[in-house]
C-alpha positions as semicolon CSV with decimal commas, in nm:
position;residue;x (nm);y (nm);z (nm)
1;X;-0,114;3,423;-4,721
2;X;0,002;3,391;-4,369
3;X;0,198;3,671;-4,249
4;X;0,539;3,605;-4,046
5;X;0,533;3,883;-3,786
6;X;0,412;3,714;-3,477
7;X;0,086;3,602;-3,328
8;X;0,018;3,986;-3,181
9;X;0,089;4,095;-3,556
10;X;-0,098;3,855;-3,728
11;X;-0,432;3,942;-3,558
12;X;-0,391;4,287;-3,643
13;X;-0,396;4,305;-3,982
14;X;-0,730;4,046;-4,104
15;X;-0,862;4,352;-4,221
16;X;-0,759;4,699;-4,418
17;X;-0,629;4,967;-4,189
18;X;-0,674;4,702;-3,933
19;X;-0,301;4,804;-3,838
20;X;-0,017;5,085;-4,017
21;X;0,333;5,124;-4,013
22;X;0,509;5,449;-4,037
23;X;0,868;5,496;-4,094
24;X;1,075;5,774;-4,246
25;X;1,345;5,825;-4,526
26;X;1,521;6,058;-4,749
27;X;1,433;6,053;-5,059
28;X;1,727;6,122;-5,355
29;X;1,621;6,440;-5,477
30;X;1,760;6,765;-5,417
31;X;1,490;6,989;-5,427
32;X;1,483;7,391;-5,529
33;X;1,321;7,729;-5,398
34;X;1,025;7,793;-5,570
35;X;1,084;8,153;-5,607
36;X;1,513;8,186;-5,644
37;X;1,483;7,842;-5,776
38;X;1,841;7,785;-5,580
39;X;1,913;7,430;-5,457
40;X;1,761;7,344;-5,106
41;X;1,831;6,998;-4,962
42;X;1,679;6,677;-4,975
43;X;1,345;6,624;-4,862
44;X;1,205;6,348;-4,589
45;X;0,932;6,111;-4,690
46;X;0,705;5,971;-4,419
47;X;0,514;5,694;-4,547
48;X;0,208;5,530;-4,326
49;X;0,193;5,155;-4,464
50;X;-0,152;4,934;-4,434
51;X;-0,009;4,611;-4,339
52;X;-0,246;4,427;-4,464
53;X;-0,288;4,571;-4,813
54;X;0,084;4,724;-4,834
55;X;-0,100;5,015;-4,978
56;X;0,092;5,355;-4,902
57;X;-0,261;5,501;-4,698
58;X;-0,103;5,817;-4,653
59;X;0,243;5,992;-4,647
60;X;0,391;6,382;-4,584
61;X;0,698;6,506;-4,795
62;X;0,853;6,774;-4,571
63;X;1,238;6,988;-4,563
64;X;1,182;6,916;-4,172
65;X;1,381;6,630;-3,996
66;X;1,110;6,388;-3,885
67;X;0,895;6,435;-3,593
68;X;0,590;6,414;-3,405
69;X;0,440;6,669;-3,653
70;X;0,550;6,455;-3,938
71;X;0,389;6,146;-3,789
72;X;0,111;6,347;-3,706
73;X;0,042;6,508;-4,049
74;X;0,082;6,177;-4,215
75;X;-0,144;5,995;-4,021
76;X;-0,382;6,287;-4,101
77;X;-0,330;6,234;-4,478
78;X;-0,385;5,822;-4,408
79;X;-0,680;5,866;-4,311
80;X;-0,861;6,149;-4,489
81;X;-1,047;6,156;-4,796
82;X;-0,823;6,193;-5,060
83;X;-1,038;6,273;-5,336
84;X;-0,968;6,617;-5,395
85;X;-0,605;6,603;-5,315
86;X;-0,528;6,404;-5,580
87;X;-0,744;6,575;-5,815
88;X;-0,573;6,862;-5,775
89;X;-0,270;6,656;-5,837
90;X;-0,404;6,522;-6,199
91;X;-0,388;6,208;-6,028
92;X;-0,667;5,983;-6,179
93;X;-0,700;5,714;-5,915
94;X;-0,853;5,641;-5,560
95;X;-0,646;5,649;-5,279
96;X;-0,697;5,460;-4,892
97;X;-0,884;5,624;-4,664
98;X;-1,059;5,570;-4,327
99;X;-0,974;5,617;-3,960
100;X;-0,667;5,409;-3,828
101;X;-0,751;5,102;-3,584
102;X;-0,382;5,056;-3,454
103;X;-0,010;5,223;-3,579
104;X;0,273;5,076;-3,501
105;X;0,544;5,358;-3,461
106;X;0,902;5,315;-3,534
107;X;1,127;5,477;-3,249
108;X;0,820;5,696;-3,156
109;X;0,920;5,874;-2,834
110;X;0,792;6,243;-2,821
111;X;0,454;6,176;-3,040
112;X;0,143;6,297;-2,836
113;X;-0,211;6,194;-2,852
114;X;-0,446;6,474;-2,903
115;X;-0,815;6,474;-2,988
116;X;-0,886;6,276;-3,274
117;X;-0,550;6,093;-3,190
118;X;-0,650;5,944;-2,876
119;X;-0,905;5,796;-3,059
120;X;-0,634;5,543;-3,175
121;X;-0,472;5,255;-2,997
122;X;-0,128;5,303;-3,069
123;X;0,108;4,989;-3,020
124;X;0,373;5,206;-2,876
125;X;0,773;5,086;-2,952
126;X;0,962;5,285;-2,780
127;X;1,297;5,137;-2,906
128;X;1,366;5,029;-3,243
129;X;1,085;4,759;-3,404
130;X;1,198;4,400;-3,399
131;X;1,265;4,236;-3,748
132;X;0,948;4,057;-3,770
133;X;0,704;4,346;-3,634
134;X;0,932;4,560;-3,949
135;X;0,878;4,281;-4,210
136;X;0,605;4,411;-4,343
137;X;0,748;4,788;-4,381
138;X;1,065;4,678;-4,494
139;X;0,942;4,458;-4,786
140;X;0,736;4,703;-4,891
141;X;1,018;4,984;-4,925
142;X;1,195;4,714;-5,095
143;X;0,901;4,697;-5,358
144;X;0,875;5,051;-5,428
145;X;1,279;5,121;-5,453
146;X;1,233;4,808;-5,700
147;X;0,970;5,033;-5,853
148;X;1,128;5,356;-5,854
149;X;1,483;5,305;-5,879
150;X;1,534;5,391;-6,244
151;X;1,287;5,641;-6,216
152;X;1,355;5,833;-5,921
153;X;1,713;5,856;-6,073
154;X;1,630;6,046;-6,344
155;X;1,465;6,331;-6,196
156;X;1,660;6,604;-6,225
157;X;1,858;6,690;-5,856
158;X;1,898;6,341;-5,826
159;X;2,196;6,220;-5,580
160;X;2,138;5,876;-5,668
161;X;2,155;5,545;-5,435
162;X;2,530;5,551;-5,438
163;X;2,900;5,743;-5,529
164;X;2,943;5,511;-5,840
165;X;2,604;5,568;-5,976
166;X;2,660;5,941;-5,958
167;X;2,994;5,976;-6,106
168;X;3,043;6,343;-6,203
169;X;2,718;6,468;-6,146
170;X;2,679;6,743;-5,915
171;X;2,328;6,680;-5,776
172;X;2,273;7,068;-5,655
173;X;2,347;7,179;-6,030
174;X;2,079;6,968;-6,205
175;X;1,821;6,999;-5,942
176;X;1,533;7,170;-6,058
177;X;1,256;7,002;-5,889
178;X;1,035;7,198;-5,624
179;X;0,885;7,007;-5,272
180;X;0,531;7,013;-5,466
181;X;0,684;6,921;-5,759
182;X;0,816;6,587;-5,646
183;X;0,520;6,555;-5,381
184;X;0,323;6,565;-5,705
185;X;0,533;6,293;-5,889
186;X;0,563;6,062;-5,557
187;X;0,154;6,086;-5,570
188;X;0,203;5,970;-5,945
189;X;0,404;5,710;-5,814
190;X;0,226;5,589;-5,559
191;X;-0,107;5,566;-5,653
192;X;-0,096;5,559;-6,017
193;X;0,165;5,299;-6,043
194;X;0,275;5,110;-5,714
195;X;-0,062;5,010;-5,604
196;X;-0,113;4,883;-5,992
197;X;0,191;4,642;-5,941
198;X;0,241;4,323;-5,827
199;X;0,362;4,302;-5,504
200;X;0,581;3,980;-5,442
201;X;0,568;4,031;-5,084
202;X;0,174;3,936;-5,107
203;X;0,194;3,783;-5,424
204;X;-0,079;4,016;-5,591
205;X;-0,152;4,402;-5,636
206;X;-0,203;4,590;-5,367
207;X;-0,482;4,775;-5,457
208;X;-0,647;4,455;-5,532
209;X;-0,565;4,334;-5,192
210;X;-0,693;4,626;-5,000
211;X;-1,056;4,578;-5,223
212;X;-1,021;4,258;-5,103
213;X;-1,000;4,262;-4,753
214;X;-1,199;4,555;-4,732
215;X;-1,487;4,362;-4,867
216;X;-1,385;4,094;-4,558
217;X;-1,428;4,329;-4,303
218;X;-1,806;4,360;-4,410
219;X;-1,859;3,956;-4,350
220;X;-1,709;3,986;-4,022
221;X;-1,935;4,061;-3,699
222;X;-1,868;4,396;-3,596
223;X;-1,632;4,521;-3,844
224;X;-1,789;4,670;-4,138
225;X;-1,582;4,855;-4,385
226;X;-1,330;5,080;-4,322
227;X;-1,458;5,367;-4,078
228;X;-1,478;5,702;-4,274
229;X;-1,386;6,014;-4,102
230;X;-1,729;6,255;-4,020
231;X;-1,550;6,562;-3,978
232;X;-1,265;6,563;-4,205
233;X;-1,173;6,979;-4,106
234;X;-1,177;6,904;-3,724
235;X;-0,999;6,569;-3,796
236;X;-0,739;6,808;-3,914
237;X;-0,700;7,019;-3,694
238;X;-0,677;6,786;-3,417
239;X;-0,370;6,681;-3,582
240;X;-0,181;6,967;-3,604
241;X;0,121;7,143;-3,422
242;X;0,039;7,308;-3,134
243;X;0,183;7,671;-2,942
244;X;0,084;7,833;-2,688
245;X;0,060;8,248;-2,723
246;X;-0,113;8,560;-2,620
247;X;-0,392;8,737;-2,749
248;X;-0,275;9,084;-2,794
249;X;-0,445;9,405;-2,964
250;X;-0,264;9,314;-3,248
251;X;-0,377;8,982;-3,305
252;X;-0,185;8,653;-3,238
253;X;0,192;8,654;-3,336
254;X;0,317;8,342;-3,453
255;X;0,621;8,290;-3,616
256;X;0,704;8,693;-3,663
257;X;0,349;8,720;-3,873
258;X;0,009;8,867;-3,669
259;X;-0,331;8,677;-3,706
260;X;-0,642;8,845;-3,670
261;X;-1,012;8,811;-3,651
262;X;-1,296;8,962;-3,489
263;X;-1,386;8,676;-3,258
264;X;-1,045;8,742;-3,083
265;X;-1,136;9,108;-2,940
266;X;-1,308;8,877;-2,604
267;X;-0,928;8,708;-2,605
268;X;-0,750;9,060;-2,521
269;X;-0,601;9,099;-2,171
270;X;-0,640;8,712;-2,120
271;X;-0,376;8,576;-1,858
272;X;-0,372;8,218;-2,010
273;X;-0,237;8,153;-2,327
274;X;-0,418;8,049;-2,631
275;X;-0,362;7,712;-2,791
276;X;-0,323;7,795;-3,156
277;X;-0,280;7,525;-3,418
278;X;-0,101;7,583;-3,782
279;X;-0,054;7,372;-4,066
280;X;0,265;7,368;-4,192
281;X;0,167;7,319;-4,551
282;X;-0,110;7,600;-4,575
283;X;0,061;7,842;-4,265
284;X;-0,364;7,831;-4,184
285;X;-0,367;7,920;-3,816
286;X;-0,686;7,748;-3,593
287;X;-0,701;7,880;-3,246
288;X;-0,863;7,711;-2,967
């Protein structure tokens, strides 16, 4: 298959995770509290895309508009194992994994490079992307709405594609989905069933196509297979939001909650702040 997205395009995507598109969108759920069980909003969906394969490497299912941290956390999810994840998920499949050679960003002003982020070569678009350089993204949305659109529809909370569709339903009434809830059914999804089907775009499964260009990257000089991460934790990290705050005696505050541990007693009376990392997911504080 020859891909139509350019000459700079084309080169960067012989291989899996040679190149990966992220883009954001709202998915037509209205999710619920897990404790009151009352009707939130709809969630945002950021999906990283492997070009080559059209495999879904990674996304991050968040109540938060999309952002740096977004982009950041999905990337992370791209390219860590994903073994356990999905296990605890009941999701019996494999999923993509291995560091990123190139993204290609969508509108990506604001997104910094940090640690194991500079070790990427971002192709950075700071506008919107052109048609062709989208092609790829776009067809493969198209293939998973194609996918998903009776499905996703009859989860309850749905607000469906369109007014028509709905009719009298009132979305915020029937919703009784949580955010892990449908993060677990969009794994489902995903993995279980999108990578199983054909794609038309490539004219094959993308699962199958991601085997087999994987298995070209190991008869090409210098490529090898895809490039696992070593240290998956600090990988992490690396990734997360970052703040700036104070050690005090009682602790780091972040977000109106104190963190404490022993190794911060050294850290009292310090002028400079403290870089302190925290996973949005987890509320796991790292401090640097």
């Amino acid at each position: 298959m020859t891909l139509r997205a350019g000459n700079r395009l084309a080169r960067c995507t012989l291989a899996a995770l040679s190149l990966v598109q992220i883009d954001h969108t709202l998915v037509d759920v209205i999710v619920v509290d897990s404790r009151t069980r009352e009707p939130i909003q709809r969630p945002w969906l950021t999906l990283a895309i492997d070009v080559c394969s059209r495999c879904v490497a990674g996304f991050h299912l968040s109540l938060d508009a999309p952002s740096a941290t977004s982009v950041a956390l999905c990337v992370a999810h791209a390219a860590l194992p994903k073994a356990g994840w999905l296990m605890a998920r009941d999701v019996e499949a494999t999923g993509v994994q291995g560091v990123i050679e190139r993204l290609h960003l969508d509108n990506a002003k604001g997104v910094p490079l940090r640690g194991s982020q500079a070790r990427l070569r971002p192709i950075w678009d700071r506008g919107r992307l052109s048609a062709r350089s989208h092609a790829p993204l776009r067809r493969t949305h198209r293939a998973a709405d194609r996918h998903d659109d009776g499905k996703v529809h009859l989860l309850p909370g749905t607000t469906f594609s369109n007014v028509r569709s709905k009719g009298d339903i009132d979305p915020s009434k029937t919703a009784a989905m949580t955010l892990d809830e449908v993060e677990r059914w969009l794994a489902h999804a995903i993995v279980g069933v999108y990578h199983r089907d054909l794609h038309r775009g490539i004219g094959r499964h993308a699962a199958r196509r991601l085997a087999a260009r994987s298995c070209r990257r190991q008869r090409q000089p210098g490529r090898g297979t895809t490039t696992p991460v070593i240290d998956p934790r600090r990988f992490l990290i690396d990734f997360l939001p970052i703040e700036r705050r104070l050690v005090r005696r009682q602790g780091v505050f972040l977000f109106s909650i104190a963190y404490w541990s022993d190794v911060l007693r050294t850290l009292i009376g310090e002028r400079d702040k403290m870089i302190v990392r925290y996973d949005p997911a987890t509320s796991v504080v790292s401090i640097c």
